[in-house]
DOZAFI-975146 format. One line per field, with one value per residue: residue number from 1; residue in one letter; x, y, z of N, C-alpha, C in turn. Coordinates in Angstrom, 2 decimals. Atoms other than C-alpha are relative to their C-alpha. Example, Ala and Ser with C-alpha at 12.3 -4.5 7.8 and 13.67 -1.06 7.14 Angstrom:
// DOZAFI-975146
resi [1 2]
resn [A S]
n_u [0.89 -0.82]
n_v [-1.19 -1.19]
n_w [0.00 -0.06]
ca_u [12.30 13.67]
ca_v [-4.50 -1.06]
ca_w [7.80 7.14]
c_u [0.90 -0.77]
c_v [1.20 1.09]
c_w [0.00 0.73]
END
This chain:
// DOZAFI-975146
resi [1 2 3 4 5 6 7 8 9 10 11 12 13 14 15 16 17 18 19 20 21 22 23 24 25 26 27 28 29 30 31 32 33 34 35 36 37 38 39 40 41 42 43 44 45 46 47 48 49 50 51 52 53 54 55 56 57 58 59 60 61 62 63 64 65 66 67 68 69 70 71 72 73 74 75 76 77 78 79 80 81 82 83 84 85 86 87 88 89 90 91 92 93 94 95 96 97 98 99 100 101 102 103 104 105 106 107 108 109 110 111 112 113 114 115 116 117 118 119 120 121 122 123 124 125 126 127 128 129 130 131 132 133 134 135 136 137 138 139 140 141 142 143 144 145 146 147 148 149 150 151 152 153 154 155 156 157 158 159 160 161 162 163 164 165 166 167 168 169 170 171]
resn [X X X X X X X X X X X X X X X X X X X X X X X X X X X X X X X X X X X X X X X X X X X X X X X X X X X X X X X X X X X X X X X X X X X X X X X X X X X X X X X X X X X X X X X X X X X X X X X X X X X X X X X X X X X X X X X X X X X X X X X X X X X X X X X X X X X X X X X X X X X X X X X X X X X X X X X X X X X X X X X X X X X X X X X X X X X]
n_u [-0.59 -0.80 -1.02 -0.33 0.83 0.02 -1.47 0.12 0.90 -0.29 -0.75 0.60 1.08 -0.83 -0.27 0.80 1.04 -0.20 -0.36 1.39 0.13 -0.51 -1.61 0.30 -0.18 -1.09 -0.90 -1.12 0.76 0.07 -0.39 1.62 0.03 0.41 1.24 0.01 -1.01 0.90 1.09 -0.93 -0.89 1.27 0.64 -0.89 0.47 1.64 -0.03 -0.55 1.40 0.76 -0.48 0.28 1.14 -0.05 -0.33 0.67 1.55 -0.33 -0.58 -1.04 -0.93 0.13 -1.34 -1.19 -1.40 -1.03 -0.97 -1.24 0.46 1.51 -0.48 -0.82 0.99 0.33 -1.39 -0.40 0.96 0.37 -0.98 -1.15 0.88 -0.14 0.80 -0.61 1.40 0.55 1.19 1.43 0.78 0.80 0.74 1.17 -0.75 -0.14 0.65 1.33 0.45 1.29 0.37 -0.97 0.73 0.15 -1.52 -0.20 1.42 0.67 -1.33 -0.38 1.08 -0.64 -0.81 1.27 0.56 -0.73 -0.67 0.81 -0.03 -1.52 0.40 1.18 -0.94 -1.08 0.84 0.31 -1.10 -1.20 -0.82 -0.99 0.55 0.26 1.25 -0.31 -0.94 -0.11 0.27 -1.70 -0.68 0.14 0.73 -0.45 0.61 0.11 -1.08 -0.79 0.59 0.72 -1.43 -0.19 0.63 -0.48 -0.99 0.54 0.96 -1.22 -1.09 0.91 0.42 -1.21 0.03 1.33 -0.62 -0.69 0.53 0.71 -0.97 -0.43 0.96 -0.28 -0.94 0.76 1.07]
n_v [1.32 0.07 -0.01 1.06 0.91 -1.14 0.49 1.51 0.05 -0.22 0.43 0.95 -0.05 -0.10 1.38 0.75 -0.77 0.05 1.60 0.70 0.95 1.36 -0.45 0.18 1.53 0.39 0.09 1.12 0.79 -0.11 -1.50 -0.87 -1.01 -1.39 0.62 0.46 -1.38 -0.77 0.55 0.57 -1.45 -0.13 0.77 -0.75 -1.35 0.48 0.59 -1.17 -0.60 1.06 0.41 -1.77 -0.28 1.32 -0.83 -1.02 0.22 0.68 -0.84 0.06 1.18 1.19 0.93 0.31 -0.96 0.43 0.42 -0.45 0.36 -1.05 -0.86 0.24 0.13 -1.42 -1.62 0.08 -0.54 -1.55 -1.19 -0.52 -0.16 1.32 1.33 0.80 0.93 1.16 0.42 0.62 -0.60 0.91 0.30 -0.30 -0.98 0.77 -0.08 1.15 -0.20 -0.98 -0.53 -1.24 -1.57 -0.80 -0.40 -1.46 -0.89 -0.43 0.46 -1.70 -0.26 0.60 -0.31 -1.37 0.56 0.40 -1.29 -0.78 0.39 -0.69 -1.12 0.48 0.55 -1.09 -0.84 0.52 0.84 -0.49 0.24 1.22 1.19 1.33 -0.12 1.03 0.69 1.05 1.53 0.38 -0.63 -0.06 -1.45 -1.46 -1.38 -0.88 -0.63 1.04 0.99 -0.73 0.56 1.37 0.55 -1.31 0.98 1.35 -0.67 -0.68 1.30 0.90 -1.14 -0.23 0.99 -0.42 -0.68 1.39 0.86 -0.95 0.39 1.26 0.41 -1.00 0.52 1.09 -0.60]
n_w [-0.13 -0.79 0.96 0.62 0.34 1.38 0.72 0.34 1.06 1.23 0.50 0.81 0.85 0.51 0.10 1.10 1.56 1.72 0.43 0.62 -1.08 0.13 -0.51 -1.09 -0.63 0.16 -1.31 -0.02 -1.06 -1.52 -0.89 -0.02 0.81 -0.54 -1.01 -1.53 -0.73 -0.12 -1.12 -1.50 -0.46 -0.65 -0.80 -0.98 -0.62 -0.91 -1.05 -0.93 0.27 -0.59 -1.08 -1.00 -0.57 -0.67 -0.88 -0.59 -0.81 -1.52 -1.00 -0.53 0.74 0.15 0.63 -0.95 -0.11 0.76 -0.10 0.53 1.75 0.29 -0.21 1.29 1.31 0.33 -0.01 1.23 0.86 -0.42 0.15 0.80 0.93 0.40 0.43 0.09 1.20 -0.31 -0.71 0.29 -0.38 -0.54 0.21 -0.32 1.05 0.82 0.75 -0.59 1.10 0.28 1.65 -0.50 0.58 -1.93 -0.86 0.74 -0.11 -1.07 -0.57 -0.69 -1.16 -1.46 -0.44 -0.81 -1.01 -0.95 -0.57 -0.85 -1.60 -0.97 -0.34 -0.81 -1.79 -0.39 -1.13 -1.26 -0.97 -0.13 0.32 -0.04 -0.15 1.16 -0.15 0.93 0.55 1.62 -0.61 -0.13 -1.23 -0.89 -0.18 0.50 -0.21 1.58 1.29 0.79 1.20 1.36 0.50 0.59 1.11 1.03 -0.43 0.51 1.08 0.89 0.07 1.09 1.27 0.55 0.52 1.06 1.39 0.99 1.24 1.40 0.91 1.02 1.23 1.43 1.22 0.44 0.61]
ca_u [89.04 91.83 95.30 96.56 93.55 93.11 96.57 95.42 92.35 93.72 96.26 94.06 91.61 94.96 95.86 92.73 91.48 91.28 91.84 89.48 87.86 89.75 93.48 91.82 91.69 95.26 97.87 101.15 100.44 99.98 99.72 96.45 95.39 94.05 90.66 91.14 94.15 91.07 88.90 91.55 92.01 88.03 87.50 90.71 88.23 84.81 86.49 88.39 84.68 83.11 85.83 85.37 81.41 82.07 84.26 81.78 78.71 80.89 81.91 85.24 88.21 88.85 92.43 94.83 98.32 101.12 103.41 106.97 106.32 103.26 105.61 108.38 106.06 104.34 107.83 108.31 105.20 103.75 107.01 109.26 106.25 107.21 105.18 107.51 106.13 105.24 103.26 100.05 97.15 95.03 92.03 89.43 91.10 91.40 90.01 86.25 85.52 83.29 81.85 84.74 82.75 81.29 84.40 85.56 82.27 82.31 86.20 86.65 83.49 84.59 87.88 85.25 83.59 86.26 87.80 84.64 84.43 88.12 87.26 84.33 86.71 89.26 86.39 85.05 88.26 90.92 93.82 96.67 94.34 94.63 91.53 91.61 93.50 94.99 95.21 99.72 100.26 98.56 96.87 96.62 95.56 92.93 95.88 97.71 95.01 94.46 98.84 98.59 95.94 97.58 100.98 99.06 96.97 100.32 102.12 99.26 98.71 102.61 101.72 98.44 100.52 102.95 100.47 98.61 102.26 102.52 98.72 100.05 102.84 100.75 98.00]
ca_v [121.74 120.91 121.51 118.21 116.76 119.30 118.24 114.43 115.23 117.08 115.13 111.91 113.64 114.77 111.33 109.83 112.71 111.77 107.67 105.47 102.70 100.28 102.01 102.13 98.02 97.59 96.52 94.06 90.91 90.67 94.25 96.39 98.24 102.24 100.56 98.71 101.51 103.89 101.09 100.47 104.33 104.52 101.97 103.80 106.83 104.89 103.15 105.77 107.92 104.79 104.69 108.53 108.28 105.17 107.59 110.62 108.26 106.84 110.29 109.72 108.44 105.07 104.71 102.67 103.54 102.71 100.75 100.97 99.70 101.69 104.81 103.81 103.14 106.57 108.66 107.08 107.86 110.89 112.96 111.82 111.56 108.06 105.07 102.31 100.03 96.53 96.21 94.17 95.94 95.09 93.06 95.15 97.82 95.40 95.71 93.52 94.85 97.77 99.32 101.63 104.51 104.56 104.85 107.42 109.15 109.41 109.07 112.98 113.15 110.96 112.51 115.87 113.60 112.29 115.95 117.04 114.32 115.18 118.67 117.67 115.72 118.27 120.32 118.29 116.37 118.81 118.59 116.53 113.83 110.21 109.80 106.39 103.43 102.52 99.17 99.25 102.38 102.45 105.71 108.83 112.43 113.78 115.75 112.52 110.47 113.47 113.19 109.44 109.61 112.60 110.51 107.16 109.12 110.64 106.86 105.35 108.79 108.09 104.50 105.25 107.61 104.73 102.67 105.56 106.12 102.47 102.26 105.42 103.44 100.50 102.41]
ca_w [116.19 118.18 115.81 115.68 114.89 112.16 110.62 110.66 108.88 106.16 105.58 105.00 103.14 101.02 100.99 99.04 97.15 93.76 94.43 92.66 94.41 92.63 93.53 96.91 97.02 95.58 98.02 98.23 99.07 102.94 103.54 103.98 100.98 101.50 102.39 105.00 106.14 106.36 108.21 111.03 111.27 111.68 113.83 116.43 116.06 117.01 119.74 121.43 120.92 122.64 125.57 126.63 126.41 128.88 130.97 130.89 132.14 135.13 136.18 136.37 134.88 133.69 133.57 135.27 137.01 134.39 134.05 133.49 129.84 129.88 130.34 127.71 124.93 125.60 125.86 122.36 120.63 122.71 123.02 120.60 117.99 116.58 115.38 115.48 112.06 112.09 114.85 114.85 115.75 118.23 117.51 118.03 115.30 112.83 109.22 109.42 106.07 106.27 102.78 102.26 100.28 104.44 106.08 103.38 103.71 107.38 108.38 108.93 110.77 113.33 113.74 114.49 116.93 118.55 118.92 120.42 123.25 124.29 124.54 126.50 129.08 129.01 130.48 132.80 134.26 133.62 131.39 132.90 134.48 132.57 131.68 129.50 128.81 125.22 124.93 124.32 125.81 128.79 130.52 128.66 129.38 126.29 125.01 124.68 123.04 120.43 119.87 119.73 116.82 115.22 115.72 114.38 111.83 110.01 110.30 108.31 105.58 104.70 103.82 101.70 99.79 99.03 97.85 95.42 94.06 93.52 91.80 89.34 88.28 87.49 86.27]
c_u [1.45 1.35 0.54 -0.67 -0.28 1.06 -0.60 -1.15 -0.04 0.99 -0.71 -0.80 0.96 0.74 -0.58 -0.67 0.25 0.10 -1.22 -0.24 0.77 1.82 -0.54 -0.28 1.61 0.87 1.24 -0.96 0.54 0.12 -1.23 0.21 -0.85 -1.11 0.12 1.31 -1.36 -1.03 0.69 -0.08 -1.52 -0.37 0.91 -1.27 -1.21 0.54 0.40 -1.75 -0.68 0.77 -0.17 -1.40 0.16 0.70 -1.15 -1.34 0.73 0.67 1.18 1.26 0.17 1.11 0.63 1.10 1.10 0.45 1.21 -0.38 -0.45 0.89 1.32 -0.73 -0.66 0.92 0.10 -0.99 -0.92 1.01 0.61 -1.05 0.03 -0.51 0.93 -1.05 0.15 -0.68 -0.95 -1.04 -0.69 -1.23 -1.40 0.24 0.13 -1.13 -1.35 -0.63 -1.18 -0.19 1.31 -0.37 -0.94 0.55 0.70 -0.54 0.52 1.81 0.37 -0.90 0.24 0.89 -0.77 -0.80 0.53 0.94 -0.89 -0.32 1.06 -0.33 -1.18 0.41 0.89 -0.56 -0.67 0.97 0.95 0.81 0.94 -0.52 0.02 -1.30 -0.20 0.36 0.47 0.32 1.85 0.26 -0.51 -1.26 0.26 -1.01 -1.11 1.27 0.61 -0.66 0.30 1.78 0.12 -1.14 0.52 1.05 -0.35 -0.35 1.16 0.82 -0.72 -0.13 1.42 0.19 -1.02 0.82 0.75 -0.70 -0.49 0.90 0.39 -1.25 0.16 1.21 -0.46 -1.14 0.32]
c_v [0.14 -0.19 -0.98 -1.06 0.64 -0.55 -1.52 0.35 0.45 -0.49 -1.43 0.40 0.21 -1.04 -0.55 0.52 -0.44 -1.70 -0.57 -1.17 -1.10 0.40 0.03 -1.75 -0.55 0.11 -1.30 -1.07 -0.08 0.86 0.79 1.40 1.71 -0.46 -0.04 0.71 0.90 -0.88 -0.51 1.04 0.42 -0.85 0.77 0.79 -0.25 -0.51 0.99 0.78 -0.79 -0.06 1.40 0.04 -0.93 1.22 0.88 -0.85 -0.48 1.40 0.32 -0.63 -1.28 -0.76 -0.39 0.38 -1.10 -1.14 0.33 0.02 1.29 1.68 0.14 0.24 1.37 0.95 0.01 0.64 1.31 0.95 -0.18 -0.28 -1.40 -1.22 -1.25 -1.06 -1.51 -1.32 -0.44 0.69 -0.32 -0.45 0.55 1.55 -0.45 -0.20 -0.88 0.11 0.63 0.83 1.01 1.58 0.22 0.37 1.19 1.00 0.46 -0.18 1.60 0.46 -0.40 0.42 1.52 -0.63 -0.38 1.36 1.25 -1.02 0.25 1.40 -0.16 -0.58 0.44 0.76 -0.39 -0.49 0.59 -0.32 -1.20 -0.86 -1.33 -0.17 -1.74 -0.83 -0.29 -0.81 -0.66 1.12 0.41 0.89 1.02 1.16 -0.08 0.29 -1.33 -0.78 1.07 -0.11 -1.21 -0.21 0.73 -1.12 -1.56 -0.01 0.14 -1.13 -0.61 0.73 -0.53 -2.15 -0.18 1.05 -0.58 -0.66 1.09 0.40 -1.38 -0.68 0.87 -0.67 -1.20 0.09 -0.15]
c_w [0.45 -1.86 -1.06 -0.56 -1.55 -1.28 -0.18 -1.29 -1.42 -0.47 -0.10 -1.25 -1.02 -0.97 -1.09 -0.64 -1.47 -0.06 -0.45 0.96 -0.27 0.48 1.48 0.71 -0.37 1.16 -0.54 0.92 1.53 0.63 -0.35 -1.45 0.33 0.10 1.23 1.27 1.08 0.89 1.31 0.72 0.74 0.95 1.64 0.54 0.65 1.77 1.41 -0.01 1.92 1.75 0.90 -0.23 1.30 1.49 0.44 0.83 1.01 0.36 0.17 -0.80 0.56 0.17 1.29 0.93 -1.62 0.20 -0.30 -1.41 -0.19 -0.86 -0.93 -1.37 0.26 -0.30 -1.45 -1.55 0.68 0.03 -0.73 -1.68 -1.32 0.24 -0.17 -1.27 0.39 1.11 -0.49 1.01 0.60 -1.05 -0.45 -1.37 -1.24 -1.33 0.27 -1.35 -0.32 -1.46 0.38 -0.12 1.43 0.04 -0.73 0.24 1.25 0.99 0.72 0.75 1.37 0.83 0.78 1.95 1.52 0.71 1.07 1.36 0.98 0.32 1.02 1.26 0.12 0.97 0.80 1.05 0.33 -0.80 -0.17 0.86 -1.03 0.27 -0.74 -0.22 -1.62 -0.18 -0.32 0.91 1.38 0.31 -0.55 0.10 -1.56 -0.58 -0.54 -0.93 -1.52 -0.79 -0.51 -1.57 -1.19 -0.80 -1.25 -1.06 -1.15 -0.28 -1.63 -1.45 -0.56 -0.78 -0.89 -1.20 -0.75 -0.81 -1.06 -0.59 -0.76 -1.13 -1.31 -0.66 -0.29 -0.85 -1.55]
END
């Protein structure tokens, strides 16, 4: 498995070892509790999955040219490794309320899944080809998607650990 994908996965699984399901629904109000954290983070990994089988059956990449934007917003979170917070997530990312003991179950599998279709269009397309769109930052190579989830992955683990410090002092 690709490094940085490696690093995401053990640092969620790190994250909610040991949480109960009920410290796993606690949250402030108007702010996603480690559930629905974990069902935003799985739904990234189905979709992205879903957008590189979509690539490999058309042959070819999918992605756009940039934009300026496009190309800001990546410098910020592909090279300088920063999640800017209170963004709204797209739509399609967005908790829906899947069982969570799934998404628990099957959250590190995915990240497996999704590390084996990039590898898969690394070796078919090449490297530094955009292969992709993401739906703020634009076109991105494999390597970059697997940074942006690493990147995305490590934003979200540092807010799940907040809350499971704030269900032990409530506990």
């Amino acid at each position: 498995m690709d490094s940085q994908l490696q690093k995401l996965r053990k640092a969620l699984e790190s994250a909610v070892d040991g949480m109960s399901g009920e410290q796993m629904e606690r949250h402030p109000s108007g702010k996603w509790c480690t559930a629905q954290i974990l069902e935003h983070l799985y739904l990234t990994y189905t979709g992205t999955i879903k957008g590189f089988e979509r690539v490999l059956e058309a042959g070819k990449p999918l992605a756009t040219s940039p934009s300026i934007t496009h190309r800001m917003k990546k410098f910020v979170v592909i090279r300088l490794g920063y999640l800017p917070s209170g963004r709204k997530s797209p739509s399609v990312a967005e908790p829906r309320g899947l069982p969570a003991h799934k998404v628990r179950k099957e959250i590190t599998a995915k990240i497996g899944e999704l590390d084996a279709i990039l590898a898969q269009c690394d070796a078919r397309f090449g490297r530094s080809l955009c292969l992709l769109d993401h739906p703020i930052l634009g076109p991105l190579t494999a390597s970059q998607w697997r940074k942006f989830h690493m990147v995305h992955g490590l934003h979200h683990v540092k807010q799940i650990i907040r809350l499971r410090e704030a269900a032990k002092l409530t506990s």
